[in-house]
C-alpha positions as CSV (number, residue, x, y, z in Angstrom):
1,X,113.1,105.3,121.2
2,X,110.1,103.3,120.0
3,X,109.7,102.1,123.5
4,X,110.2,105.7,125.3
5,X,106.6,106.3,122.7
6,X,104.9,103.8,123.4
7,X,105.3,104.3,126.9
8,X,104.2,107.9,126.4
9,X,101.7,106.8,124.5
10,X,100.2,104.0,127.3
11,X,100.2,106.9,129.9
12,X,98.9,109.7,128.3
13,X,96.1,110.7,130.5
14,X,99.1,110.0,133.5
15,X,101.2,112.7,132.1
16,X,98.7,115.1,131.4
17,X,97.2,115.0,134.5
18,X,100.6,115.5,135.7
19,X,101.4,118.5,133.6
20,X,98.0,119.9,134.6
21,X,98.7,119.3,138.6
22,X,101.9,121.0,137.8
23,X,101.0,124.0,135.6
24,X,98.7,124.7,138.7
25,X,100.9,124.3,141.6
26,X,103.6,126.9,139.5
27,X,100.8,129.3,138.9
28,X,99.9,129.2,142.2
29,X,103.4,130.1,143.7
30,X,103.6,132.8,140.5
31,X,100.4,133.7,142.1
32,X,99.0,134.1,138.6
33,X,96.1,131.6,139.1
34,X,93.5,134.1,139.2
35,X,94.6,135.7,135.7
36,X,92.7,135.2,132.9
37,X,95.3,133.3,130.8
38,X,96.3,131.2,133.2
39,X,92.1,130.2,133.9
40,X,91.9,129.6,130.5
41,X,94.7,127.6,129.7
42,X,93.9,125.6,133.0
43,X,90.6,124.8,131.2
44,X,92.4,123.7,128.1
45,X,94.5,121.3,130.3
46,X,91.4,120.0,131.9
47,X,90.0,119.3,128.9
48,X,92.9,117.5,127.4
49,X,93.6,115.6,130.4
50,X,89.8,114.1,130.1
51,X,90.3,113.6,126.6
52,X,92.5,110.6,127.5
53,X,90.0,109.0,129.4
54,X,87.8,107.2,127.3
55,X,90.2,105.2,125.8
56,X,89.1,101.8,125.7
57,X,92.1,99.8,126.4
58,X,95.7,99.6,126.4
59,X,96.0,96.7,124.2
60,X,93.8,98.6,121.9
61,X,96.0,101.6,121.8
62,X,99.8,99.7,121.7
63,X,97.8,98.1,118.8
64,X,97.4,101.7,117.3
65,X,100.9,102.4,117.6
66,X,101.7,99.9,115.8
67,X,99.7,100.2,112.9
68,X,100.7,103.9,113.0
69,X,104.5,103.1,112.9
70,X,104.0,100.4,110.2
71,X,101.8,103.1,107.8
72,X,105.0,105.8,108.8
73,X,107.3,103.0,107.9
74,X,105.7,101.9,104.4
75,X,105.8,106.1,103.9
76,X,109.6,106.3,104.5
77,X,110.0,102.8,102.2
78,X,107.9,104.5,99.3
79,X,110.2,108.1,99.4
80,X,113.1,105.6,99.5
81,X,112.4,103.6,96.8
82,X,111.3,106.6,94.1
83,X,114.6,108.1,95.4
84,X,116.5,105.1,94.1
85,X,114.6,104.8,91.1
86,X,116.9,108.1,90.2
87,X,120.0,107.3,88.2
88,X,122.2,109.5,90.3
89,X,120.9,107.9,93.8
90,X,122.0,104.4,94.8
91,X,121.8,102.5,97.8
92,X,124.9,102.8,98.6
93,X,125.4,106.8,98.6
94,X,121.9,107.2,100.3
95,X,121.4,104.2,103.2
96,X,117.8,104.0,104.2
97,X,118.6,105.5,107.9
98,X,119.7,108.7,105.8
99,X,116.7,108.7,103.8
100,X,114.3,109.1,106.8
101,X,116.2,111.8,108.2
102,X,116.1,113.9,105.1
103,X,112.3,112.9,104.3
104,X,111.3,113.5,107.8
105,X,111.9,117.4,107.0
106,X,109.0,116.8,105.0
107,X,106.4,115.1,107.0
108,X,107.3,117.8,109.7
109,X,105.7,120.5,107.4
110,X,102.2,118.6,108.2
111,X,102.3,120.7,111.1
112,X,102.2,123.9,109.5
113,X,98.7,126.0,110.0
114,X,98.7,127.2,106.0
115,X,99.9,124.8,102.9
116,X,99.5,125.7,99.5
117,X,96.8,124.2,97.4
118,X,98.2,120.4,97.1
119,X,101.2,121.4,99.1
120,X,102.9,122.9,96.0
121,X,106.0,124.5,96.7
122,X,106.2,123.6,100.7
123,X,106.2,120.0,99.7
124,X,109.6,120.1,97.3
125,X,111.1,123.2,100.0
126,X,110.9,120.8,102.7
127,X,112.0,117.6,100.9
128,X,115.1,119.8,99.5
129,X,115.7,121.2,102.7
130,X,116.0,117.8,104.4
131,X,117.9,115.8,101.7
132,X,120.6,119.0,101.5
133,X,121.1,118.6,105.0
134,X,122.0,114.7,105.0
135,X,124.4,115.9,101.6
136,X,122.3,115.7,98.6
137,X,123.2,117.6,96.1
138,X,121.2,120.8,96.1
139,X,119.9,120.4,92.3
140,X,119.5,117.0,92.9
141,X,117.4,117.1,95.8
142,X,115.0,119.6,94.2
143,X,114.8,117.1,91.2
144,X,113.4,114.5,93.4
145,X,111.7,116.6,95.8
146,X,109.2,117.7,92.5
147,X,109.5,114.1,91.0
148,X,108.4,112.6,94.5
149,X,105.8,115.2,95.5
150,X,104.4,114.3,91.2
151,X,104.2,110.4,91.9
152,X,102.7,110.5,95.2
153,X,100.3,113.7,94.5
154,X,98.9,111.5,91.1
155,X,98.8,108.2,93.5
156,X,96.4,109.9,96.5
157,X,94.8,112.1,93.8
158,X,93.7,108.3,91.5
159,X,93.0,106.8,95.5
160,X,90.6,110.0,95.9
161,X,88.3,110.0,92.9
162,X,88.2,106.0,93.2
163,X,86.8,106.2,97.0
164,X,84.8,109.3,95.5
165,X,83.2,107.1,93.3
166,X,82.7,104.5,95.8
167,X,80.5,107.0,98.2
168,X,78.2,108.2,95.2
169,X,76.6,104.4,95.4
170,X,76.6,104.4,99.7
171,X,73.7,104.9,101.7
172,X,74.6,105.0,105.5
173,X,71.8,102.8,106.9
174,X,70.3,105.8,108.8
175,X,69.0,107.4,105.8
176,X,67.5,104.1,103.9
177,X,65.3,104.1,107.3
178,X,62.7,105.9,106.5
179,X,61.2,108.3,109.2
180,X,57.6,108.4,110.4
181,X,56.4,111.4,110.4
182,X,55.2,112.4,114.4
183,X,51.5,112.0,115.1
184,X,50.3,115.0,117.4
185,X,48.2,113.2,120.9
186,X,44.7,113.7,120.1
187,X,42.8,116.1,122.1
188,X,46.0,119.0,121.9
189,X,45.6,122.2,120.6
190,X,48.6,123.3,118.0
């Protein structure tokens, strides 16, 4: 499956050049290409499809991916290991596999267009909703969804205000350069 991504991921602009060649060849047998909709979502597809262009390298994106799935994996290990920090959740009742099935419920709320402030209440819905599904006890899985969505709000929360901190002493170098102000050519009017 990892493979199947990655070699989604190393043909992008491909496929959507692809879709896009498509999408116009089935509006023009619908004979819908001349429909506003269809112009405009054309034009959305044009501009996705020359999104993909610009980047650099393919080396440069596998290396990406890979960075990507080893931040989603260290994501999965944390829920994991605050789950078995529970007295009523061990190893052996909750196998790691199962663990990313019921905490992917949660990371697929990302996707949402409206969370709560701090993801309160969406977070712990989510996480119950994908821990019941793998078994979990339901009171259980609401325990851990608030316990889990606590830790790791307090974690990015401390991570925030410390990289907060950090900016108040950064200049980017563009603004230590001090500007010249312009000198008008001499012999024009203003």
């Amino acid at each position: 499956m990892l493979a199947a991504a990655l070699g989604a991921l190393l043909n992008l602009e491909r496929i959507a050049s692809a879709g896009l060649r498509l999408f116009r060849v089935a509006s023009r047998l619908a004979r819908l290409e001349e429909s506003r909709p269809v112009r405009f979502l054309l034009g959305k597809g044009q501009e996705v499809s020359g999104a993909f262009q610009p980047i650099a390298s393919r080396a440069h994106l596998a290396l990406v991916f890979g960075l990507s799935m080893a931040v989603w994996m260290c994501t999965y290990l944390t829920c994991y290991w605050i789950l078995l920090s529970f007295r009523e959740v061990d190893a052996s009742s909750l196998p790691f596999g199962l663990s990313v099935v019921g905490s992917t419920a949660l990371h697929a709320t990302c996707i949402l267009p409206v969370n709560a402030l701090g993801n309160l209440g969406t977070f712990e819905a989510a996480w119950a909703a994908g821990y019941i599904f793998i078994g979990m006890e339901e009171k259980l899985a609401v325990t851990t969804g608030i316990a889990v969505h606590a830790i790791t709000f307090t974690y990015l929360l401390a991570l925030g205000i410390l990289g907060w901190i950090g900016l108040l002493g950064f200049k980017p170098a563009a603004a230590e350069a001090k500007e010249e102000p312009r000198k008008e050519p001499a012999g024009r009017p203003s």
